[in-house]
N, CA, C and O of each residue as an XYZ file, in Angstrom:
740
protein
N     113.908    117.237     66.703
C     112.667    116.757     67.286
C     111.613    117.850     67.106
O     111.757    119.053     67.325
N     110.934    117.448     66.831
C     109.296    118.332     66.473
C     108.834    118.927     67.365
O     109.104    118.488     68.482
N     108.218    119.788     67.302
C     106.732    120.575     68.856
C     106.091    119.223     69.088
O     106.079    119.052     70.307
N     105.625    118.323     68.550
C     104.419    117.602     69.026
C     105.295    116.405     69.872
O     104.912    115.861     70.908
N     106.514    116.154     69.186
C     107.390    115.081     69.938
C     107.600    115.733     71.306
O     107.245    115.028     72.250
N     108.082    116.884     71.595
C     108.714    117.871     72.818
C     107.619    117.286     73.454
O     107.867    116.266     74.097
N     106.132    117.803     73.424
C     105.196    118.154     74.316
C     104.449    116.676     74.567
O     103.665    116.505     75.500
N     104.861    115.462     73.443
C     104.465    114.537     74.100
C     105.460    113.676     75.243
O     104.896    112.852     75.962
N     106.517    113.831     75.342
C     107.618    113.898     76.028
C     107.235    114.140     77.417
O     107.212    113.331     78.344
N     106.844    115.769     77.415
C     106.816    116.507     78.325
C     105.415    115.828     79.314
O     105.181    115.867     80.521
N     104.614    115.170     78.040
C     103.135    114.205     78.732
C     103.480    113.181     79.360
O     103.046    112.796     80.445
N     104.547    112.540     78.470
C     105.145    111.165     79.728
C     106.000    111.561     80.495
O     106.079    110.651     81.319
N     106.879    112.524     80.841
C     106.863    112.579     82.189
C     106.581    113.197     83.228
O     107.282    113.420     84.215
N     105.627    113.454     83.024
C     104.161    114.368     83.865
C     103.354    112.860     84.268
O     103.310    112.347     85.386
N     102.853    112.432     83.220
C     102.302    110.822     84.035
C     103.451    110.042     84.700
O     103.252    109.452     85.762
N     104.649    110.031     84.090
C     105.635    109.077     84.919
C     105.408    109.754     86.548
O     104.940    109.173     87.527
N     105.869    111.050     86.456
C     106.237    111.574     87.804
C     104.724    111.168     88.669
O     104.817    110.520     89.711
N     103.343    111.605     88.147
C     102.257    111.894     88.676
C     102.294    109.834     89.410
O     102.119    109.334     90.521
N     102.591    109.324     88.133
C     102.517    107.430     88.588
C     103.078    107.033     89.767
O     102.657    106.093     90.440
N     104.030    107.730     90.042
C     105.193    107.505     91.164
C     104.787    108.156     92.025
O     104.529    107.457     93.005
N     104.596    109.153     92.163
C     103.608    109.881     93.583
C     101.999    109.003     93.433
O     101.557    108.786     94.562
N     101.714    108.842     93.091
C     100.307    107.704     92.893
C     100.932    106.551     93.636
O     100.237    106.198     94.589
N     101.693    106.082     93.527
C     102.181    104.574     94.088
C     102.754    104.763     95.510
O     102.696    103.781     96.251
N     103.261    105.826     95.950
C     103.920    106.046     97.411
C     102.722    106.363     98.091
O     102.486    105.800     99.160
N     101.733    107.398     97.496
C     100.648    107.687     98.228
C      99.804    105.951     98.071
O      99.183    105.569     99.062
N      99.833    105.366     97.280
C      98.871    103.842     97.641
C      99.733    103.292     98.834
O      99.214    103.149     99.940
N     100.712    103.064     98.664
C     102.023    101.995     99.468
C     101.426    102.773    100.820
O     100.908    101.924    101.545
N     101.334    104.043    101.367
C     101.099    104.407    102.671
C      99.779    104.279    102.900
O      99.304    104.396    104.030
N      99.141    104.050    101.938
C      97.524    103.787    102.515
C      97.293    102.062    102.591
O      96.452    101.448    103.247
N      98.303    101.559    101.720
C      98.219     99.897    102.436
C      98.723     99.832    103.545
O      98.244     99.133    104.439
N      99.873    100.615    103.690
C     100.740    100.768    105.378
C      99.692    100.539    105.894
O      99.435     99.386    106.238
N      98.513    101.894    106.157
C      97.324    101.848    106.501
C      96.483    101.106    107.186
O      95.988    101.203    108.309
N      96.392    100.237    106.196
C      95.163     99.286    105.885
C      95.453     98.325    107.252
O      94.781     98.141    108.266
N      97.161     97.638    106.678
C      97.708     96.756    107.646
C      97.517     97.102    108.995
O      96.679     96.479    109.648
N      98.304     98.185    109.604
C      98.009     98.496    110.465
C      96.332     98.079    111.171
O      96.164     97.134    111.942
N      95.209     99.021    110.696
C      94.131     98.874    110.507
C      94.007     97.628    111.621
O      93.678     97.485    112.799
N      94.521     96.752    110.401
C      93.713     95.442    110.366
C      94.350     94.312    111.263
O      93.826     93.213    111.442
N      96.009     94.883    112.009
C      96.540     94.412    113.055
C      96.119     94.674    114.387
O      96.238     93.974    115.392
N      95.440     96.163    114.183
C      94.798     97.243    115.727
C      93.672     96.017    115.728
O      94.030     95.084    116.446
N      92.723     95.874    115.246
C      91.710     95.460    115.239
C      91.617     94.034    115.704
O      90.729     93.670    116.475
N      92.719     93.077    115.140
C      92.981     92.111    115.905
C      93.067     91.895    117.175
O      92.490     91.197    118.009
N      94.171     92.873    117.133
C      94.983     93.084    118.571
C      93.415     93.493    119.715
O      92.931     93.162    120.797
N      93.186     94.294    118.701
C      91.603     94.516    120.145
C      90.860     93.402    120.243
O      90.187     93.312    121.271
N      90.803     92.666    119.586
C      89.256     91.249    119.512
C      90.190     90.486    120.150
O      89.453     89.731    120.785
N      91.482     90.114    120.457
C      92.155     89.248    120.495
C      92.515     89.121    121.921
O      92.432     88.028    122.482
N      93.001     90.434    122.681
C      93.458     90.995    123.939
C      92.526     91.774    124.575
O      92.907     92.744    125.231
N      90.785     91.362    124.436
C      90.255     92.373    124.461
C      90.097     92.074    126.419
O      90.216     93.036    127.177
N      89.866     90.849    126.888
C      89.971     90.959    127.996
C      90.898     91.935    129.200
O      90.630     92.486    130.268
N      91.872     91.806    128.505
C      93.005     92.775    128.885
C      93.040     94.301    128.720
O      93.629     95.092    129.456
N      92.341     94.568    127.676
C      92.460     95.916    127.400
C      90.780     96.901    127.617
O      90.624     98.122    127.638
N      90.021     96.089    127.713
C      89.054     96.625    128.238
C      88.983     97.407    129.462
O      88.514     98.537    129.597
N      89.602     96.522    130.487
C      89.641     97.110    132.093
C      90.268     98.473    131.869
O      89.766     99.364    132.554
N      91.435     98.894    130.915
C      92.303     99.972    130.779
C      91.315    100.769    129.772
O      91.564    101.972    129.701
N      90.217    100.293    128.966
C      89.634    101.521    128.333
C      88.398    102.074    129.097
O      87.736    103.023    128.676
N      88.075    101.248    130.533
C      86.925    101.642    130.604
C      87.680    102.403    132.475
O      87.159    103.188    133.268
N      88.693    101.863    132.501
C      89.182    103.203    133.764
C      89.532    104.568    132.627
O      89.210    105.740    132.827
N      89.932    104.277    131.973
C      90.194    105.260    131.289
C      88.848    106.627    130.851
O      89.001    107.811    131.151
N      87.725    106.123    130.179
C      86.196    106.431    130.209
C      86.038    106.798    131.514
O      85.884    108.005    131.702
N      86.034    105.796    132.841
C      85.560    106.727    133.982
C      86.344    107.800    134.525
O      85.676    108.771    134.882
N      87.794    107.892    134.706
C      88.872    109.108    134.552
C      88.470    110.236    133.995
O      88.691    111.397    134.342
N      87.655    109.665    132.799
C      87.616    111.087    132.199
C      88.808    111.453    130.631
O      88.839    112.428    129.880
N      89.560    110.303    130.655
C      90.799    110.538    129.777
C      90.253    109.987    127.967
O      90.558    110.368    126.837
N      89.649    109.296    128.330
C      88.698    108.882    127.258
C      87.216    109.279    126.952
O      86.530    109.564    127.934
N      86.696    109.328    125.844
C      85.329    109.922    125.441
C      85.005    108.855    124.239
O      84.996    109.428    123.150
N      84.757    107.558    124.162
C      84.378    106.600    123.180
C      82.900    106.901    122.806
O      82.037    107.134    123.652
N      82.655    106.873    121.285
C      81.223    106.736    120.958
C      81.074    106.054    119.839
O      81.104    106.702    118.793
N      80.860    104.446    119.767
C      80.638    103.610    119.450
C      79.815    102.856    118.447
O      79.540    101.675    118.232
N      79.406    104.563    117.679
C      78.584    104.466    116.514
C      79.581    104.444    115.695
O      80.749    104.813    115.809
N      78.630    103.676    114.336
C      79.054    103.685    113.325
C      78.266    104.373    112.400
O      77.118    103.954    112.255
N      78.690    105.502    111.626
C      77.820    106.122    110.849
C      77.963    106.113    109.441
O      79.093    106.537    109.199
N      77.316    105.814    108.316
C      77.418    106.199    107.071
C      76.269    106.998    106.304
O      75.065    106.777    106.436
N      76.806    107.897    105.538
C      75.943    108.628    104.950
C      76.499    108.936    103.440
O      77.117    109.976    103.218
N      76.209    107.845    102.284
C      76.559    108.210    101.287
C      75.204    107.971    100.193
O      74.246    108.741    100.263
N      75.227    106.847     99.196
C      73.489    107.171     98.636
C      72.708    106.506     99.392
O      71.695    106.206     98.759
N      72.682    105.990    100.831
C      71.746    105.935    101.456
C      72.375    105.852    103.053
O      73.554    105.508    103.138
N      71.737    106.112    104.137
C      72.453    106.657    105.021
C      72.019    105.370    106.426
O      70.835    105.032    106.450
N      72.796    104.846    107.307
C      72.455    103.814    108.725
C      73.326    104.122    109.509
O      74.472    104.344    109.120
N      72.863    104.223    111.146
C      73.713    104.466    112.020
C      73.549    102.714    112.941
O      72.570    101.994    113.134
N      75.363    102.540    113.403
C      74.517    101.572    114.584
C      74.789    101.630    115.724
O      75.738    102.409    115.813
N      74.484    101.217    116.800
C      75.242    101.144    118.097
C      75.776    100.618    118.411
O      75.198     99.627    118.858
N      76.911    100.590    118.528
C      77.879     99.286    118.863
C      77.732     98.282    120.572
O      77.702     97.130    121.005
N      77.683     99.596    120.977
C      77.118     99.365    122.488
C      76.315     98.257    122.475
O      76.655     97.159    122.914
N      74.961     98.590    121.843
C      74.060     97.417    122.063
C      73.833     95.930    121.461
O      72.805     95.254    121.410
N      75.388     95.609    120.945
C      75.391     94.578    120.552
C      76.990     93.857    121.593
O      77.531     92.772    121.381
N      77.306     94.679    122.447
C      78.641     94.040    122.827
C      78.515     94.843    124.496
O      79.540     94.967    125.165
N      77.746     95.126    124.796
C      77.567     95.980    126.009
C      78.118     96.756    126.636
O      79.318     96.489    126.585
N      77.865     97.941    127.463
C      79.221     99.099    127.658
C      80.258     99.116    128.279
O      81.011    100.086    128.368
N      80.426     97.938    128.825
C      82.098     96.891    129.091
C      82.894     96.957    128.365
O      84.021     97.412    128.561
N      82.291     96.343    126.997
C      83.074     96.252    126.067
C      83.277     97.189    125.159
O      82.429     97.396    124.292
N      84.308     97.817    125.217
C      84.949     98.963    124.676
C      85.948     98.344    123.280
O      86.058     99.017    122.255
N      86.440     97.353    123.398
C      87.397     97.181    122.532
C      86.767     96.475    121.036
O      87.160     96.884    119.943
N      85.929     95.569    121.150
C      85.140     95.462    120.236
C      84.653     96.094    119.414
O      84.642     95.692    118.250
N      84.106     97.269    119.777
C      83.960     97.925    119.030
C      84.904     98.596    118.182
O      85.008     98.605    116.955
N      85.698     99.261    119.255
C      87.132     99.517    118.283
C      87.876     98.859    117.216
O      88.607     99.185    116.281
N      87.185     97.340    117.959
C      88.000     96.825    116.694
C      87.131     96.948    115.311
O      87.601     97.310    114.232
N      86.006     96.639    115.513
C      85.017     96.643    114.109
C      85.468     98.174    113.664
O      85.348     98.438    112.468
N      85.768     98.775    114.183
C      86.068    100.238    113.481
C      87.249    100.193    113.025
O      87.494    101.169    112.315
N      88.317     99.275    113.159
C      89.605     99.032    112.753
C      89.597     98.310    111.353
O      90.301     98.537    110.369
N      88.543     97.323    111.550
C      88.166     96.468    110.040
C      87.541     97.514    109.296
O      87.702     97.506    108.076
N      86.825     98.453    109.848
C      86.089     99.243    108.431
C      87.211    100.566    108.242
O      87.235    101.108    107.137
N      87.774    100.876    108.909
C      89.374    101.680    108.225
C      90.095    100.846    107.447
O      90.546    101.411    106.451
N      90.331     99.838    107.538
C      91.036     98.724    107.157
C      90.612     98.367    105.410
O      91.399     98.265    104.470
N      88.954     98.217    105.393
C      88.200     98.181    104.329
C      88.775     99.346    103.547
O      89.663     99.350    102.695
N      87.856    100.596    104.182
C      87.818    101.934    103.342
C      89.120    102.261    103.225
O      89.101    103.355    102.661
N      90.676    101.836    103.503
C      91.766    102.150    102.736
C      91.834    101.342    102.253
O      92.770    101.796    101.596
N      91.652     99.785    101.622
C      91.848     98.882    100.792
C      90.873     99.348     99.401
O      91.323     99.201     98.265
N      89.713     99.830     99.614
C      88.965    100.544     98.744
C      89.864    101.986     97.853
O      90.057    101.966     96.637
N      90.238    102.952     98.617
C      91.076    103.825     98.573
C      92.234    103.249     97.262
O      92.307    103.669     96.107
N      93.000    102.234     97.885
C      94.143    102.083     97.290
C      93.413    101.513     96.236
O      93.949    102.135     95.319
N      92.748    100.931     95.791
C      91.968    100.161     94.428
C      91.585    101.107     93.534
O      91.335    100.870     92.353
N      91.518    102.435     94.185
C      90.715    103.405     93.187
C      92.384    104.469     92.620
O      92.640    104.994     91.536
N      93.074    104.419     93.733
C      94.585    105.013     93.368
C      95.131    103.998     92.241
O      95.464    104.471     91.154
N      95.237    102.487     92.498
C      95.868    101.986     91.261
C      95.290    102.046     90.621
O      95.966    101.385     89.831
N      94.020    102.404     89.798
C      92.981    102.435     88.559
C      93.085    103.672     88.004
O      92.703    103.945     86.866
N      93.767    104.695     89.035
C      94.195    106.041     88.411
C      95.521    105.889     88.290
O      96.103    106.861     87.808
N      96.175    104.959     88.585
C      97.803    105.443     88.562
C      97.642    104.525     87.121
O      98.275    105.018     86.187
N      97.000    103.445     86.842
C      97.492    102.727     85.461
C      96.756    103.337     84.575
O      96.652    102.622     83.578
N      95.960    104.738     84.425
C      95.854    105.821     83.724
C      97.140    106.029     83.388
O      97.425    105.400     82.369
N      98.317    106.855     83.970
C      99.089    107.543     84.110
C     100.116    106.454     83.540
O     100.927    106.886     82.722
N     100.176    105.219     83.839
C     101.100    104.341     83.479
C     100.641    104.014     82.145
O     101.466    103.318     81.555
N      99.930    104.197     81.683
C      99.252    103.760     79.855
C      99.504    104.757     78.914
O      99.835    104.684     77.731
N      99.233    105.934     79.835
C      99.918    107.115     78.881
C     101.354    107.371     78.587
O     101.853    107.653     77.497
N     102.005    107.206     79.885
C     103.399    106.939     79.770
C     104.094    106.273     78.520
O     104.978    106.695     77.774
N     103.398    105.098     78.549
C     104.172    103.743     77.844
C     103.824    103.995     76.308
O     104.731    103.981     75.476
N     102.486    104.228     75.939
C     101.884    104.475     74.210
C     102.520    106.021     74.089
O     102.829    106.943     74.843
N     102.518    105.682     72.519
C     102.984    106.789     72.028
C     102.043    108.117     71.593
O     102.410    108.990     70.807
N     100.645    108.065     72.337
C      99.697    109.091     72.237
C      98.605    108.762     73.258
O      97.979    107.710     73.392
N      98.537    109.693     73.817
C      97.363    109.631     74.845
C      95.990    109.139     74.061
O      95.223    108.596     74.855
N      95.660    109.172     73.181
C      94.269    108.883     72.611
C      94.585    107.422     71.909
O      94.173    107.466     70.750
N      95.113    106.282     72.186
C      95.319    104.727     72.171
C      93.988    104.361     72.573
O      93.186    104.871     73.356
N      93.951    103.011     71.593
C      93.104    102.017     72.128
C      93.421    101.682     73.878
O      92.517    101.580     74.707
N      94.523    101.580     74.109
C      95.011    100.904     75.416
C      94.666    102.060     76.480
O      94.238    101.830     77.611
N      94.912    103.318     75.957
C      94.580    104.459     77.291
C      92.956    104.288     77.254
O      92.285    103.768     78.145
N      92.549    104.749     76.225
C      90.936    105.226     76.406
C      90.905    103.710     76.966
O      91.405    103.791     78.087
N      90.548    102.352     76.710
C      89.995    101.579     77.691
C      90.300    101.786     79.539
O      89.487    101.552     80.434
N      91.565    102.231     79.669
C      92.004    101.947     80.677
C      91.474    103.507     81.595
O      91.513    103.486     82.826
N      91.161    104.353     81.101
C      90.717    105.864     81.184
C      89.311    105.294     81.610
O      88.984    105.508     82.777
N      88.045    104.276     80.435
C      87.402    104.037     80.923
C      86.842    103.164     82.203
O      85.822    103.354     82.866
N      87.928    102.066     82.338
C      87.301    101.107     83.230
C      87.746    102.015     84.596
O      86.979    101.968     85.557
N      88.562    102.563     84.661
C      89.177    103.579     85.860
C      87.911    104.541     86.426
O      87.638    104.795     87.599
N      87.107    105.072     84.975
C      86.231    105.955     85.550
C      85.293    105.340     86.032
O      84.723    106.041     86.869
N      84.763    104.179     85.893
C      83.813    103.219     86.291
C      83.762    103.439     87.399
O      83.048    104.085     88.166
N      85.456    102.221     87.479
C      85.405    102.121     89.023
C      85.123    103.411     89.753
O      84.393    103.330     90.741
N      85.631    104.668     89.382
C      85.461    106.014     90.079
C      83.926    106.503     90.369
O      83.515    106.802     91.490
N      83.452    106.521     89.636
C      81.665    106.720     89.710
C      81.280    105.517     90.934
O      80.917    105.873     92.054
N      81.405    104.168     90.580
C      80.849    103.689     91.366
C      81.205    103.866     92.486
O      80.332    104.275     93.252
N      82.862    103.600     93.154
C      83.137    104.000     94.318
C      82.173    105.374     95.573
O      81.677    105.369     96.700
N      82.407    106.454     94.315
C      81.474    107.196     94.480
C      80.192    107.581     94.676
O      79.685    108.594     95.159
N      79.688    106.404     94.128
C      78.029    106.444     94.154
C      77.903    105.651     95.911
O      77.162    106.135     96.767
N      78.583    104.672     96.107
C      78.759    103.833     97.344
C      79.384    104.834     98.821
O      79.123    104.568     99.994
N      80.062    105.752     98.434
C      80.512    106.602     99.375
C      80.298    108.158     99.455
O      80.813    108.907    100.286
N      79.534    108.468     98.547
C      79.052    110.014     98.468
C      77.835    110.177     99.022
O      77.290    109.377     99.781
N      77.229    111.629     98.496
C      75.688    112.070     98.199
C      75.777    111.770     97.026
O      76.759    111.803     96.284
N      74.150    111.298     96.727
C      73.611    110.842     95.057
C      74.073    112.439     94.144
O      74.429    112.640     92.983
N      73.849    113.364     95.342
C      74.069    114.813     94.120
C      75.686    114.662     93.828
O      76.139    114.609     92.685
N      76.412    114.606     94.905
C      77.967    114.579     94.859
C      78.143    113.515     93.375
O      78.773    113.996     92.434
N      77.617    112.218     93.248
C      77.796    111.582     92.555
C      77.483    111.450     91.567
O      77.951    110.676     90.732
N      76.397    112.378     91.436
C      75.750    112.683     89.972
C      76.840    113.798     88.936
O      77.021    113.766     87.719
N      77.468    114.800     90.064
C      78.525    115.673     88.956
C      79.274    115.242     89.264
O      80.161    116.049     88.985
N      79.941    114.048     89.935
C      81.722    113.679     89.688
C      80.804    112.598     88.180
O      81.637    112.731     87.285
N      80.022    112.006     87.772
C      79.532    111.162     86.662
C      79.631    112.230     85.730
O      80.497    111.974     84.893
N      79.038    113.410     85.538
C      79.064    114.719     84.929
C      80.367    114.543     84.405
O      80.360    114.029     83.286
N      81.300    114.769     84.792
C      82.702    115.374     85.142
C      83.644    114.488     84.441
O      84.718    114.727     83.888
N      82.840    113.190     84.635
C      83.756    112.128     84.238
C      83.839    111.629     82.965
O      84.808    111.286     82.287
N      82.159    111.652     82.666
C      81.745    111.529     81.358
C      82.263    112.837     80.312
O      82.483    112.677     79.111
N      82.383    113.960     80.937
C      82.432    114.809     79.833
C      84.368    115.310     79.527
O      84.885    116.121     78.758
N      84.935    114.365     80.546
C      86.646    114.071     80.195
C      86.256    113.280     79.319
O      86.438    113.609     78.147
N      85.637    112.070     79.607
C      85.662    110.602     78.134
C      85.703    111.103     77.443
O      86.700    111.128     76.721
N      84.476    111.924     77.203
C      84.128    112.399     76.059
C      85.072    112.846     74.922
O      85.158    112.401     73.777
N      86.013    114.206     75.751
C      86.900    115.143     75.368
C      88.186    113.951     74.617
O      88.884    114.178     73.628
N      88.167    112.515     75.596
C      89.682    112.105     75.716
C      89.002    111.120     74.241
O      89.785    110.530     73.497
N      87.681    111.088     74.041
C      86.935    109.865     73.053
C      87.186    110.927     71.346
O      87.689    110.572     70.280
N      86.685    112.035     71.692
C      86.957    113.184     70.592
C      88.590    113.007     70.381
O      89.035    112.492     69.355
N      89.178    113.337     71.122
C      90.606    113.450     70.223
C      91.445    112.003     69.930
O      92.549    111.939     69.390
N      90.741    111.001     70.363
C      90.969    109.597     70.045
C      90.714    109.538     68.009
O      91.467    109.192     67.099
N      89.130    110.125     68.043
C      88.935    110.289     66.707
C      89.793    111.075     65.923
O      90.157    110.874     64.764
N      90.106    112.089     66.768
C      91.022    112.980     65.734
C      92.454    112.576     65.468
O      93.079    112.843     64.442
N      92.862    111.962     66.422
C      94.144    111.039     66.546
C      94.137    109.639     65.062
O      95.070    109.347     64.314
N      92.939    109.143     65.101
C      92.888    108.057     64.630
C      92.976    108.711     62.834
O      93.984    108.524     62.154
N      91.655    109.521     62.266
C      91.298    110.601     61.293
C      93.231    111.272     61.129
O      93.721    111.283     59.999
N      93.757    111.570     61.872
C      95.367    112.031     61.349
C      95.948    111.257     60.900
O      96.413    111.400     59.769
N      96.159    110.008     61.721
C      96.947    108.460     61.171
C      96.564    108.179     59.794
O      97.410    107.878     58.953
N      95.190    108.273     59.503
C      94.653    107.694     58.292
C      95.330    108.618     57.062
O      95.740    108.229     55.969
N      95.308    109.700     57.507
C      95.466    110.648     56.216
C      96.975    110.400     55.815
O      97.539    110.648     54.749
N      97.423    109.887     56.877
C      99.401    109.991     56.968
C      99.634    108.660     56.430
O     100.784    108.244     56.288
């Protein structure tokens, strides 16, 4: 077996292994999600019940709830939860905060499988610079920029685009040189 066979070898199972830790880390962020999105029920659902216990709890002292919701990525809104469900209602809110954990790990895991079937494309072809990787390299980075543009700073998102574009680039260059070897062979 050749140097270039060894070390492409050594590339698939570096993506195999990296694919498989990619997939346990998604599987626990759907755990996640579920969860998430059972709490959240469970609060809108039982909220009569569980209110009286969050708001002795608040006057005790054992609790400290604050009922905003904040985002600050390329453009930034806060809201009050309070003033749409009144300061009784404690669980409501919790729960809308259960649906948007719920969201932002379902988001999460979408951007893990778009990187793990990176890792799974390289695996499977017999050269990282394939028609099948570079597409799948690209639609992955897409999704990655955009995710990013939706959950960052515009600056944060301007050099992970930097960053991303200038891997294509690198992974688009040795695609050519990959392709330019085949021909000559």
């Amino acid at each position: 077996m050749n140097e270039q066979m060894i070390r492409l070898e050594a590339i698939k199972k570096r993506c195999h292994s990296a694919a498989k830790v990619l997939g346990i880390i998604r599987g626990f962020i759907i755990a996640c999600a579920v969860i998430a999105m059972i709490s959240g029920s469970i609060l809108f659902a039982y909220a009569e019940k569980i209110n009286p216990e969050l708001n002795r709890g608040i006057e005790e002292g054992y609790l400290d709830l604050n009922n905003n919701i904040n985002y600050s990525g390329a453009f930034s809104f806060m809201v009050d939860l309070n003033s749409y469900f009144g300061p009784d209602n404690q669980a409501a809110p919790l729960a809308i905060t259960c649906f948007i954990a719920c969201f932002t790990c379902i988001v999460i895991a979408v951007v893990i499988t778009f990187i793990r079937n990176i890792f799974t494309s390289l695996e499977t072809e017999n050269t990282p610079f394939s028609e099948k990787c570079m597409k799948q390299i690209k639609v992955s980075f897409i999704v990655i920029f955009i995710t990013s543009l939706l959950s960052l700073s515009l600056g944060v998102t301007i050099i992970v685009g930097l960053i991303l574009y200038c891997i294509y680039s690198i992974f688009e260059y040795g695609a050519a040189l990959q392709t330019e070897i085949d021909e000559t062979l």
